[in-house]
VEXMI-634130 format. One record per atom (N, C-alpha, C): x, y, z; atom name; residue in three letters; residue number from 1. Coordinates in Angstrom, 3 decimals. Example, Ala and Ser with C-alpha at 12.3 -4.5 7.8 and 13.67 -1.06 7.14 Angstrom:
(pt (13.190,-5.690,7.800),'N','ALA',1)
(pt (12.300,-4.500,7.800),'CA','ALA',1)
(pt (13.200,-3.300,7.800),'C','ALA',1)
(pt (12.850,-2.250,7.080),'N','SER',2)
(pt (13.670,-1.060,7.140),'CA','SER',2)
(pt (12.900,0.030,7.870),'C','SER',2)
This chain:
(pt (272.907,-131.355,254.283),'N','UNK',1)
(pt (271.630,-132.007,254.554),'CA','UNK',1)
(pt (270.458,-131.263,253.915),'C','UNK',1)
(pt (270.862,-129.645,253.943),'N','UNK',2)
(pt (269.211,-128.807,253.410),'CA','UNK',2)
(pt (268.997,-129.909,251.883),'C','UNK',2)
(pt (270.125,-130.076,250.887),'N','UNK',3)
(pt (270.390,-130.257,249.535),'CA','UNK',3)
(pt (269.296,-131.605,249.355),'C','UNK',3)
(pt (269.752,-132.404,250.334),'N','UNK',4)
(pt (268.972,-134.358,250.229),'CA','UNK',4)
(pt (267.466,-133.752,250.750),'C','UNK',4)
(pt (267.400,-132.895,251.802),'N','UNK',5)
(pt (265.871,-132.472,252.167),'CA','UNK',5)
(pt (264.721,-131.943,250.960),'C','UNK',5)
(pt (265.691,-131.251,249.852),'N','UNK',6)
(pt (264.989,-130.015,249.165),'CA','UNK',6)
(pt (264.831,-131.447,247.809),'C','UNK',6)
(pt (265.719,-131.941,247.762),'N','UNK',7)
(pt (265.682,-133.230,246.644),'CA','UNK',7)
(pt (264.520,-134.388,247.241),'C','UNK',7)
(pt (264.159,-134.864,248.349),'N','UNK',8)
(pt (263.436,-135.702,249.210),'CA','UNK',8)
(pt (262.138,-134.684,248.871),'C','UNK',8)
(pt (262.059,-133.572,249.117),'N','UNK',9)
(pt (261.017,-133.341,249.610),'CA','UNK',9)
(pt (260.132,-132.613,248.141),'C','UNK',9)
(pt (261.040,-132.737,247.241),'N','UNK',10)
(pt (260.491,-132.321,245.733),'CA','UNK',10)
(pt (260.478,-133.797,244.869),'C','UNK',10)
(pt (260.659,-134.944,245.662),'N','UNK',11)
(pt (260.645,-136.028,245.398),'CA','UNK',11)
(pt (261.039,-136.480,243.580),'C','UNK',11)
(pt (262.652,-135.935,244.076),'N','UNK',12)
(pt (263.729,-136.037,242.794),'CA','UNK',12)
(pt (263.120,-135.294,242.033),'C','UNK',12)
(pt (263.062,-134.229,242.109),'N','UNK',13)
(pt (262.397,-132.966,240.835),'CA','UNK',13)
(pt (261.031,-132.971,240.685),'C','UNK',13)
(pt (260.315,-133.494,241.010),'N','UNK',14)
(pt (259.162,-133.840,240.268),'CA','UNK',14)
(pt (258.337,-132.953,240.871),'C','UNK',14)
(pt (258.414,-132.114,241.840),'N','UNK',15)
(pt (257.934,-130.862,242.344),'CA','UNK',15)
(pt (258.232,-129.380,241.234),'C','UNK',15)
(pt (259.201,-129.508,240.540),'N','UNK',16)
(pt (259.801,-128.296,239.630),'CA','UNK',16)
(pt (258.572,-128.809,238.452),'C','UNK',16)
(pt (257.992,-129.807,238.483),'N','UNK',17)
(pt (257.014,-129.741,237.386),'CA','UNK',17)
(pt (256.361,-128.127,236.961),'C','UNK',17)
(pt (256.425,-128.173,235.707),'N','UNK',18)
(pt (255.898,-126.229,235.030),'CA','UNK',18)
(pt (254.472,-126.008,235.827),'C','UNK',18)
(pt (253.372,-127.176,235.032),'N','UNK',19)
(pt (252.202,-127.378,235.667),'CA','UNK',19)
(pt (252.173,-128.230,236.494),'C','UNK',19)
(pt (250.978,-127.706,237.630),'N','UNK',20)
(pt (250.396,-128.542,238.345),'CA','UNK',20)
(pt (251.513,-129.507,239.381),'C','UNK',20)
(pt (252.300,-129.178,240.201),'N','UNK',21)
(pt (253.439,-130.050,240.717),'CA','UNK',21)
(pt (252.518,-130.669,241.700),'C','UNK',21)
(pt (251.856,-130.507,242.062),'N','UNK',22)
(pt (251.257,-131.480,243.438),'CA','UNK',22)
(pt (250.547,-132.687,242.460),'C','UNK',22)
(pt (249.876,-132.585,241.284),'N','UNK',23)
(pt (249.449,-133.467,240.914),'CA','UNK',23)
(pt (250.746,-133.864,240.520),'C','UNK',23)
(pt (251.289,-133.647,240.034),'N','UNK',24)
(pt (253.018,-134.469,239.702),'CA','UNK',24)
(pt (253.164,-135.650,240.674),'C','UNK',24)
(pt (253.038,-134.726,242.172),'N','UNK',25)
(pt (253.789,-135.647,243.086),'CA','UNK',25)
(pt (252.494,-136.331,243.683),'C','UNK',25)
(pt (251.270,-136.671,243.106),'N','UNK',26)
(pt (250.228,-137.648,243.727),'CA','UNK',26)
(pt (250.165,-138.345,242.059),'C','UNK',26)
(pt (250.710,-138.601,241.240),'N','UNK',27)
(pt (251.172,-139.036,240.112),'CA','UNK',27)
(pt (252.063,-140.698,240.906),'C','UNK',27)
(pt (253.198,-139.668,241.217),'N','UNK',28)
(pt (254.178,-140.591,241.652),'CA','UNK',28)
(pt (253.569,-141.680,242.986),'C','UNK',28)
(pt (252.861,-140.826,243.880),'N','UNK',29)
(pt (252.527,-141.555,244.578),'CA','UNK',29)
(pt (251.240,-142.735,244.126),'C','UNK',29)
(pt (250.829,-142.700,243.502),'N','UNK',30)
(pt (249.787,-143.708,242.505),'CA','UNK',30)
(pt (250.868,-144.956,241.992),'C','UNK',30)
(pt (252.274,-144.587,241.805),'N','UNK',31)
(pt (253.254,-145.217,241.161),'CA','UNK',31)
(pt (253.565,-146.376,242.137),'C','UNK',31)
(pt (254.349,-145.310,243.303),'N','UNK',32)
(pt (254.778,-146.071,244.414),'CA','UNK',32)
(pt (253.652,-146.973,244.796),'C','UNK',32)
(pt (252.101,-146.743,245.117),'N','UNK',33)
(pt (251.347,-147.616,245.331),'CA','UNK',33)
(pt (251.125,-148.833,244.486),'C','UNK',33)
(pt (251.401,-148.929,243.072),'N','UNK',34)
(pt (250.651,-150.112,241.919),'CA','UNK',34)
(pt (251.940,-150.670,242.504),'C','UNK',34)
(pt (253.415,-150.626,242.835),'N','UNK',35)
(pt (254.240,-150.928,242.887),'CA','UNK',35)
(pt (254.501,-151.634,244.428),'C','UNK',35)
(pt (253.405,-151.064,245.163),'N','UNK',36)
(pt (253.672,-151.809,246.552),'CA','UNK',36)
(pt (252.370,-152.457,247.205),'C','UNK',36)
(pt (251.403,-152.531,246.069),'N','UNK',37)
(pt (249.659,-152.735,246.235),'CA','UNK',37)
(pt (249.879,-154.680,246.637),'C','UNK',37)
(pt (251.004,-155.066,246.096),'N','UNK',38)
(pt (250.920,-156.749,246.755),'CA','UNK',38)
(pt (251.555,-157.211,247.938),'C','UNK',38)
(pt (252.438,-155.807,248.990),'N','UNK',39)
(pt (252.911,-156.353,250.148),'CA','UNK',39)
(pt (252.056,-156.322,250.865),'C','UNK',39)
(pt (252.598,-156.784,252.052),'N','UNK',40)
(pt (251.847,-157.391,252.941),'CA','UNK',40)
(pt (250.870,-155.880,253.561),'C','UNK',40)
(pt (249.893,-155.954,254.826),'N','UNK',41)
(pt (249.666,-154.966,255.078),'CA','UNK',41)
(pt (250.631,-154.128,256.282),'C','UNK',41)
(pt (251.489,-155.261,256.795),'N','UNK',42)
(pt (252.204,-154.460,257.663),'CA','UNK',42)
(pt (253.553,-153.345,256.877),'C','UNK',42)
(pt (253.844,-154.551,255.864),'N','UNK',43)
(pt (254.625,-153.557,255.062),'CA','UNK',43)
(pt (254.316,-152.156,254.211),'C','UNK',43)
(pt (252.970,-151.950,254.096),'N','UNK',44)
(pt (252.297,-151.343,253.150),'CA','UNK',44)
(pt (252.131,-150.035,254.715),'C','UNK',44)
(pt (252.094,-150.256,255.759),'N','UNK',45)
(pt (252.010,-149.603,256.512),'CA','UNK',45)
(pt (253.185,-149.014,257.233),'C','UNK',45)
(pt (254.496,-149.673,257.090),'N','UNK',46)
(pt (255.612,-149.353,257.122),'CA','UNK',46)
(pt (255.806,-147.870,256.584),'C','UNK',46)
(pt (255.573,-148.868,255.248),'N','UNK',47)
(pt (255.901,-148.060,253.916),'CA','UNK',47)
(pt (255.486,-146.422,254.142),'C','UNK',47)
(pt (254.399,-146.297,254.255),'N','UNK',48)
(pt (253.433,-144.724,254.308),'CA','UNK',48)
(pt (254.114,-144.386,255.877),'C','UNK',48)
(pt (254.304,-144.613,257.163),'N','UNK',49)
(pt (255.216,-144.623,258.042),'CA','UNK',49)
(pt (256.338,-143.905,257.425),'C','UNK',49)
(pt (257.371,-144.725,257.181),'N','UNK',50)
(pt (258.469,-143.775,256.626),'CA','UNK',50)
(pt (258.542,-142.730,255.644),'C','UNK',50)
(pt (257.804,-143.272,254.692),'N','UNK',51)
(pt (257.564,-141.698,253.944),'CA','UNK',51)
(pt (257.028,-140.813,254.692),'C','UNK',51)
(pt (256.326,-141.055,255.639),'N','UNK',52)
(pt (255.545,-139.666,256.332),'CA','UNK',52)
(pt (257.108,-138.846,257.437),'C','UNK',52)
(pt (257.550,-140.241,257.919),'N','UNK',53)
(pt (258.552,-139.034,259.237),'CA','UNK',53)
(pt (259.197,-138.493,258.000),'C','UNK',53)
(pt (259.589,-139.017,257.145),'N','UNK',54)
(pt (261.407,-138.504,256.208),'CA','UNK',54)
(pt (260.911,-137.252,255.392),'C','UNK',54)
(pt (259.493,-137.351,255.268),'N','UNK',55)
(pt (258.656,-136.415,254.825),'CA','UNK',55)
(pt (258.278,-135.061,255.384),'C','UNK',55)
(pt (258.576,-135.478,256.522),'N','UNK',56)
(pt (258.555,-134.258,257.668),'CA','UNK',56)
(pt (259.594,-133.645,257.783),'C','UNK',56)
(pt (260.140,-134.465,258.232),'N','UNK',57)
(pt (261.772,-133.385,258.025),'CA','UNK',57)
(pt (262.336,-132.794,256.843),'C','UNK',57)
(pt (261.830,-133.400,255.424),'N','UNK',58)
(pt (262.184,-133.101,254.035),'CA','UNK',58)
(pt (261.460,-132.075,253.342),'C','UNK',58)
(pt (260.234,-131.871,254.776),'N','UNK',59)
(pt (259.024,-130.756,254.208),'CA','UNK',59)
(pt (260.037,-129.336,255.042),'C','UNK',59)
(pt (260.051,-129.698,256.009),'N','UNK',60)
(pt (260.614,-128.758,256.902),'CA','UNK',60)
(pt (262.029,-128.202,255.944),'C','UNK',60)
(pt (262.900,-128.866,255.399),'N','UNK',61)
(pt (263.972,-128.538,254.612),'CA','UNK',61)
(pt (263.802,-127.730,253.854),'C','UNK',61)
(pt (262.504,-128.056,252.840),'N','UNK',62)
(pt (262.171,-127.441,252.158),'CA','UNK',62)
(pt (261.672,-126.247,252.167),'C','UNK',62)
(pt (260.674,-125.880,253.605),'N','UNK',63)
(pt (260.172,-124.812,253.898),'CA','UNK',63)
(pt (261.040,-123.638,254.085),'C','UNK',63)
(pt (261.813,-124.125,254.748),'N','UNK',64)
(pt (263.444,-123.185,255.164),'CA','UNK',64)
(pt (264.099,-122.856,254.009),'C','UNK',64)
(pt (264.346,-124.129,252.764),'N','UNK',65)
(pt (265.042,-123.605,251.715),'CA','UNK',65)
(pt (264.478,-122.619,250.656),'C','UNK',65)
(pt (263.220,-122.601,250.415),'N','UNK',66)
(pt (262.047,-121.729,249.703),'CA','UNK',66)
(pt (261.751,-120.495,250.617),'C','UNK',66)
(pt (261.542,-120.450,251.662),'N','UNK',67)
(pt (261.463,-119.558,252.369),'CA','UNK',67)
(pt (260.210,-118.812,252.974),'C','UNK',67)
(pt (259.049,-120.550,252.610),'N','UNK',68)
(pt (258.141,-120.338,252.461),'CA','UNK',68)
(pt (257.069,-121.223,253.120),'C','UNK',68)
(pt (255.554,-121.148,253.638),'N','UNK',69)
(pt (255.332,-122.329,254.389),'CA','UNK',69)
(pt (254.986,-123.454,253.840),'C','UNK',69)
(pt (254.774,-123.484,252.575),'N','UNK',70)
(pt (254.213,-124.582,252.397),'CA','UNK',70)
(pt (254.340,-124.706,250.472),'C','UNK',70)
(pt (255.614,-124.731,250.293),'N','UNK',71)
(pt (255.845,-124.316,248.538),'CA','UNK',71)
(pt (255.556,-124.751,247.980),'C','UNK',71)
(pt (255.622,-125.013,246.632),'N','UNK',72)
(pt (254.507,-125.441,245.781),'CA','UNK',72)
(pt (255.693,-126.976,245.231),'C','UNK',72)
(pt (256.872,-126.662,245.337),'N','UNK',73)
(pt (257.999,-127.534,244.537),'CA','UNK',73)
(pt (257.870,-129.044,245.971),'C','UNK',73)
(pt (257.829,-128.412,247.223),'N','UNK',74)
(pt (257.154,-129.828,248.155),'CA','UNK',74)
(pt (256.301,-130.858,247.595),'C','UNK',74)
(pt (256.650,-131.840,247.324),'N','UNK',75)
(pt (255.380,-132.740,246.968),'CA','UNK',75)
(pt (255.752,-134.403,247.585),'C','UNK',75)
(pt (256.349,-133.972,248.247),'N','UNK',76)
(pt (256.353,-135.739,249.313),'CA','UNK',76)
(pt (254.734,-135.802,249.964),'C','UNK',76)
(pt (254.514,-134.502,250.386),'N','UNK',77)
(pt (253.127,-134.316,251.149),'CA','UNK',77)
(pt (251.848,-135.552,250.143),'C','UNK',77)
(pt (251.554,-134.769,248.716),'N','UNK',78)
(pt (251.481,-135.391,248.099),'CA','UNK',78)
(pt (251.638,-136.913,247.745),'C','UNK',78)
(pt (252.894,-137.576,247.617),'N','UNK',79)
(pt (252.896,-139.063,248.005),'CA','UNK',79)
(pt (252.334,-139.759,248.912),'C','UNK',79)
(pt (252.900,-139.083,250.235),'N','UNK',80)
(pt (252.092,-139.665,251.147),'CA','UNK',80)
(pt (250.355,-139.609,251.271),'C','UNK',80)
(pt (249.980,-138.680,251.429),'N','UNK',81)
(pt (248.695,-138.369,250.970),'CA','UNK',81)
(pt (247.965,-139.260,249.986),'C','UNK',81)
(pt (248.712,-139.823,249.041),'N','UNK',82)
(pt (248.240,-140.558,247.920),'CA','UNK',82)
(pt (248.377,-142.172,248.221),'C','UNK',82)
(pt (249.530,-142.370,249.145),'N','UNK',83)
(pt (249.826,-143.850,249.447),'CA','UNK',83)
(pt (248.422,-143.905,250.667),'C','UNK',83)
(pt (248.088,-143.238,251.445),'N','UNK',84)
(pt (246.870,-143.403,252.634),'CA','UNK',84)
(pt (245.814,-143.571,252.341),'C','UNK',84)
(pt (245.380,-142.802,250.856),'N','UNK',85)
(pt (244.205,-142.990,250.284),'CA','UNK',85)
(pt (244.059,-144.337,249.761),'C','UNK',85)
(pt (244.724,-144.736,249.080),'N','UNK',86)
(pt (245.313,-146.432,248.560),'CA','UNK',86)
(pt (245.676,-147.549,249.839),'C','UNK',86)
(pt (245.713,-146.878,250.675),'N','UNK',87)
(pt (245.937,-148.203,251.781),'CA','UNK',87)
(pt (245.740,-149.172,252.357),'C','UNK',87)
(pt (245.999,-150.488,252.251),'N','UNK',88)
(pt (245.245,-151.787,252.069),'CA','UNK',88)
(pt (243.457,-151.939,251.458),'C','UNK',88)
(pt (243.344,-151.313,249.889),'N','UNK',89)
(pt (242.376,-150.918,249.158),'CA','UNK',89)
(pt (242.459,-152.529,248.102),'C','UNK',89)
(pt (243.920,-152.826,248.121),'N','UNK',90)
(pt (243.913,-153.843,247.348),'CA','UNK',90)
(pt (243.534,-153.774,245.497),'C','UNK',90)
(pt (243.284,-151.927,245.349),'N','UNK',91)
(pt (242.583,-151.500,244.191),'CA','UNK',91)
(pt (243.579,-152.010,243.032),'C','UNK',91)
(pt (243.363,-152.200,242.077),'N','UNK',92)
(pt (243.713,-152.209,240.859),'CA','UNK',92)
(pt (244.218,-150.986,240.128),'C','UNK',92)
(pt (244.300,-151.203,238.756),'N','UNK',93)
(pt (244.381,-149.810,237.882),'CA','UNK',93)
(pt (243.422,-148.664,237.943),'C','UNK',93)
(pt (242.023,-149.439,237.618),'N','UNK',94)
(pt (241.149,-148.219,237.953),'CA','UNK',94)
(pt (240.751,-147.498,239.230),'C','UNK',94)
(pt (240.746,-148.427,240.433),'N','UNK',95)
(pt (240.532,-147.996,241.842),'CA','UNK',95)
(pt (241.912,-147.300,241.832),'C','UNK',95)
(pt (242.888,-147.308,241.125),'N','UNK',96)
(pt (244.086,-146.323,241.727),'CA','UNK',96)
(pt (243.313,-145.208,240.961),'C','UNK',96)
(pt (242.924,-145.405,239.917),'N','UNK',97)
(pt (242.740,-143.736,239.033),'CA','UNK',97)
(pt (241.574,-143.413,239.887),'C','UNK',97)
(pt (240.715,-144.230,240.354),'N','UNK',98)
(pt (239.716,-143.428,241.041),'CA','UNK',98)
(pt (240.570,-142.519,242.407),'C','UNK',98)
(pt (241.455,-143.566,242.732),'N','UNK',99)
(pt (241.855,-142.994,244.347),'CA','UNK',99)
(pt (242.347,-141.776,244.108),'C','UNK',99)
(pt (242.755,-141.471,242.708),'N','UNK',100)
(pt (243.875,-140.420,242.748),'CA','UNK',100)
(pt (243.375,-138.998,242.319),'C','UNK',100)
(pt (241.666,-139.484,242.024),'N','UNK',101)
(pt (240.992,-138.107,241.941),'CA','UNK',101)
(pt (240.486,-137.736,243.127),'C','UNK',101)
(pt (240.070,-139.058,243.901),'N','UNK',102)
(pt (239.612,-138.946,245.091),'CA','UNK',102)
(pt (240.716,-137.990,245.938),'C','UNK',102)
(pt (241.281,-138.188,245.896),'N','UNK',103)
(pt (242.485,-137.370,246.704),'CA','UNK',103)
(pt (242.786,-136.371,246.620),'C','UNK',103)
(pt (243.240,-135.802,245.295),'N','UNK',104)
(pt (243.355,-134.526,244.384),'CA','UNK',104)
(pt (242.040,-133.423,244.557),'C','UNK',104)
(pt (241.365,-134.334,244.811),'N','UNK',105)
(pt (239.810,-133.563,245.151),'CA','UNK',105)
(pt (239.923,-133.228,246.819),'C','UNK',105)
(pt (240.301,-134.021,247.944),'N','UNK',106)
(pt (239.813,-133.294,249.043),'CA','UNK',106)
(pt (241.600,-132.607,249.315),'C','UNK',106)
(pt (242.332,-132.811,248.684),'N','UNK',107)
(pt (243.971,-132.444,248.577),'CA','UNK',107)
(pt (243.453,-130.989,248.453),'C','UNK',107)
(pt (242.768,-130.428,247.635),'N','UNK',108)
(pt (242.318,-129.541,246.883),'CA','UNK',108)
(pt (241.193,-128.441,247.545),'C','UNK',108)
(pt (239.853,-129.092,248.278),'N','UNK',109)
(pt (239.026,-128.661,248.957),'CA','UNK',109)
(pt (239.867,-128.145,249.990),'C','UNK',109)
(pt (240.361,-129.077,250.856),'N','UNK',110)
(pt (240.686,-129.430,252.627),'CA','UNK',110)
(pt (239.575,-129.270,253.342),'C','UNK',110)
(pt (238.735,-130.303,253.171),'N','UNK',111)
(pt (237.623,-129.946,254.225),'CA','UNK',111)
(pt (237.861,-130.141,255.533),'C','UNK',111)
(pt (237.302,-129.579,256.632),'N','UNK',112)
(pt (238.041,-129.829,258.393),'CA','UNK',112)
(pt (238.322,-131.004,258.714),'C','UNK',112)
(pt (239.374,-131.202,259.127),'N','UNK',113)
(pt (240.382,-130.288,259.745),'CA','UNK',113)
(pt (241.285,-130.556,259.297),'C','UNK',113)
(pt (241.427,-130.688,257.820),'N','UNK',114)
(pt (242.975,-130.664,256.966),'CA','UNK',114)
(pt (243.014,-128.914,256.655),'C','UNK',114)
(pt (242.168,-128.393,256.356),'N','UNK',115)
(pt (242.326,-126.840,256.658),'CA','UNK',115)
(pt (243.252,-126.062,257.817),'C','UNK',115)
(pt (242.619,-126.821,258.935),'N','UNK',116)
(pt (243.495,-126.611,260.368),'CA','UNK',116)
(pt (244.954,-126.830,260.393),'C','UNK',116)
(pt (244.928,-128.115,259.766),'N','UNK',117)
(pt (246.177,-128.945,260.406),'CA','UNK',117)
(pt (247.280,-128.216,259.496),'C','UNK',117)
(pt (246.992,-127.586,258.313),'N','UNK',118)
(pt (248.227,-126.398,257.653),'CA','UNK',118)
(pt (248.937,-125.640,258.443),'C','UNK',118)
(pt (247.968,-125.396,259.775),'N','UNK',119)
(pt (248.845,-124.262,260.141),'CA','UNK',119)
(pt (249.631,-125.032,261.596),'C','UNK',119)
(pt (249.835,-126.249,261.773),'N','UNK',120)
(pt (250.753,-127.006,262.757),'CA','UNK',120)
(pt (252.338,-126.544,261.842),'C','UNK',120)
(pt (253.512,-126.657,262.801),'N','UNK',121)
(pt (254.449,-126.012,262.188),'CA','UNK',121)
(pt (255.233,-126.547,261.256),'C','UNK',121)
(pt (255.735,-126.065,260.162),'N','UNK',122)
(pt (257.112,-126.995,259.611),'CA','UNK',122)
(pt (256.691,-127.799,258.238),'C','UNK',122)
(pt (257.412,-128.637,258.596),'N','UNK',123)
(pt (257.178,-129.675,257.822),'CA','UNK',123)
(pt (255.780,-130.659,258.017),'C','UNK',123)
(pt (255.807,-130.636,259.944),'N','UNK',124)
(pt (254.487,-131.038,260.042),'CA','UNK',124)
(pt (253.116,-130.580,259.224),'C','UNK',124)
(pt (253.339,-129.308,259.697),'N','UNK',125)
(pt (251.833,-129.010,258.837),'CA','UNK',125)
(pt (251.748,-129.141,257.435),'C','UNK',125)
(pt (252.605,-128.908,256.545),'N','UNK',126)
(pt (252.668,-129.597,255.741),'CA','UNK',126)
(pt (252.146,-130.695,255.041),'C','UNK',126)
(pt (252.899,-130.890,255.558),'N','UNK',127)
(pt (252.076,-132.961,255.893),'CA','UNK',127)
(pt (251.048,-133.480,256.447),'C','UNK',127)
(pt (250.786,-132.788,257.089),'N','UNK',128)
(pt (249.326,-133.467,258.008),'CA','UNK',128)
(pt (247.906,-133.188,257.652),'C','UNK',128)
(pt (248.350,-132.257,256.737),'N','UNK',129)
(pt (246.664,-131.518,255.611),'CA','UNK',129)
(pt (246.524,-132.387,254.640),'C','UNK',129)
(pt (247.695,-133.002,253.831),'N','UNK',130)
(pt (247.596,-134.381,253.158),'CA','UNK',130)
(pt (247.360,-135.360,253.582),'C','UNK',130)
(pt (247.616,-135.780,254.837),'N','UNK',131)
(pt (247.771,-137.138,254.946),'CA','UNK',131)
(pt (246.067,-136.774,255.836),'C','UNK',131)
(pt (245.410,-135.665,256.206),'N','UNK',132)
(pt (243.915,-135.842,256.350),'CA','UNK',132)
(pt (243.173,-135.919,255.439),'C','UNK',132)
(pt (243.248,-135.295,254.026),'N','UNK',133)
(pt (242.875,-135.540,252.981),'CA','UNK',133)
(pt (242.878,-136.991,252.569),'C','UNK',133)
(pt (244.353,-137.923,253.472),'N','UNK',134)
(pt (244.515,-139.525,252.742),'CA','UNK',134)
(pt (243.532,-140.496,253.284),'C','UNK',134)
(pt (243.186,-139.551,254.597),'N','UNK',135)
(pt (242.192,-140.007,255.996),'CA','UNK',135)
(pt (240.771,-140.267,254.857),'C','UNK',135)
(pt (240.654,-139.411,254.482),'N','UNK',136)
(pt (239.366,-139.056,254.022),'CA','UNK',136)
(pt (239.045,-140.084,252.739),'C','UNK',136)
(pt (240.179,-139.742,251.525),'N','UNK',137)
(pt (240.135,-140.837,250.813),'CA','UNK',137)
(pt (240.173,-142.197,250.707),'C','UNK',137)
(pt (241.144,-142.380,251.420),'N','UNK',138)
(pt (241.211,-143.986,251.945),'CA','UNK',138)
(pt (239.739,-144.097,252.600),'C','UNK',138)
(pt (238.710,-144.079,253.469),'N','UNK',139)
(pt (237.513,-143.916,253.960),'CA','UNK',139)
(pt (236.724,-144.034,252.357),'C','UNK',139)
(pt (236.510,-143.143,251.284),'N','UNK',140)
(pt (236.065,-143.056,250.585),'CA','UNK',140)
(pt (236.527,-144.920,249.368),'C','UNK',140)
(pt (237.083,-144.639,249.272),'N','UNK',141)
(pt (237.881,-145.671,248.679),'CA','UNK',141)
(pt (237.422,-147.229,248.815),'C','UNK',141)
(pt (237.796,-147.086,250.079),'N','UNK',142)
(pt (236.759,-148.460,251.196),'CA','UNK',142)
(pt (235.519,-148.398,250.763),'C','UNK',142)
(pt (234.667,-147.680,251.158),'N','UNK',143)
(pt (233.517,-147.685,250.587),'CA','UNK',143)
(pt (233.216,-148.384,249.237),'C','UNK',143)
(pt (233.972,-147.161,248.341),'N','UNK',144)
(pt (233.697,-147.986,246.890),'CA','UNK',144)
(pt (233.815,-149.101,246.179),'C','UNK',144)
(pt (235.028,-149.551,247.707),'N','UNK',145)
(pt (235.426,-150.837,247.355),'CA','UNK',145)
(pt (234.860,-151.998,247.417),'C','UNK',145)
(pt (233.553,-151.590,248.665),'N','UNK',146)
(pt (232.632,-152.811,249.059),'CA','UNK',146)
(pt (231.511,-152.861,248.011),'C','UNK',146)
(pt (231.487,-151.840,247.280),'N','UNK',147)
(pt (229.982,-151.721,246.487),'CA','UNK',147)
(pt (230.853,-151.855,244.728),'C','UNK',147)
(pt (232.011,-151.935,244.526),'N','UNK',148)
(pt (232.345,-152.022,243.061),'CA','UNK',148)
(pt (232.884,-153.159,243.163),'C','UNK',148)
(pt (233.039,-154.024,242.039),'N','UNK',149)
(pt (233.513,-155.176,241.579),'CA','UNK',149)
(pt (234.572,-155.730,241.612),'C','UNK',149)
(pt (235.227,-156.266,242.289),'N','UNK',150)
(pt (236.697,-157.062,243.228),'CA','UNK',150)
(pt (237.453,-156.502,241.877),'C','UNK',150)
(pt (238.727,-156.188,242.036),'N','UNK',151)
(pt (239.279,-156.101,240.871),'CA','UNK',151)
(pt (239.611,-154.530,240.870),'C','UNK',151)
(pt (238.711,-153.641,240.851),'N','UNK',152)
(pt (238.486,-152.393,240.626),'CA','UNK',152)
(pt (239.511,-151.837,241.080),'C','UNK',152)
């Protein structure tokens, strides 16, 4: 099980990226979103749902297998984080490229209390500094969405 956790939670390699692996894995998650931006909203909420528990336990795998709290090769955190910011945004190509700086940016800051929430244990904390960062973006996102041009 560590093996599917450390593969889940580097989201099929893409955490071993040389540079920059978290942007790797909010890359992918920009992917998964253009790719799931026309279901419904319950599904779209599913969706970020399961990536977040399988994410938890796949962060936690990972933490144990690295040996470390919060490694750099983890990047489900990342996906998810990136699918919340995008969440029923309805954005397009460019509202994804906006979302995905938007994200990368407070991914990056952690302004309170995604700062905090690092140090909840495991896999949780992990996860929960992203997915406040997704809090934040998604919020941001909305916004831009009411004041930029349908489509965006």
């Amino acid at each position: 099980m560590r093996r599917l956790g450390v593969l889940i939670a580097s989201v099929g390699g893409v955490g071993y990226a040389p540079i920059a692996p978290g942007t790797a894995g909010s890359a992918v998650g920009i992917a998964a979103y253009l790719l799931t931006r026309a279901w419904s909203p319950s599904a779209q909420i599913a969706l970020l749902l399961v990536v977040t528990a399988v994410g938890i336990w796949a962060s936690t795998e990972g933490a144990r297998h690295f040996q470390k709290k919060d490694p750099g090769h983890v990047v489900v955190d990342e996906v998810a984080g990136q699918l919340l910011t995008l969440l029923l945004t309805g954005a397009g190509w460019a509202g994804a490229a906006v979302g995905f700086l938007v994200f990368r940016l407070f991914d990056i800051v952690k302004p309170w209390p995604a700062n905090r929430l690092e140090a909840l244990p495991e896999g949780l904390g992990v996860m929960a500094d992203d997915l406040m960062a997704g809090v934040y973006g998604c919020a941001v996102m909305h916004v831009l969405l009411r004041w930029l041009p349908e489509g965006f």
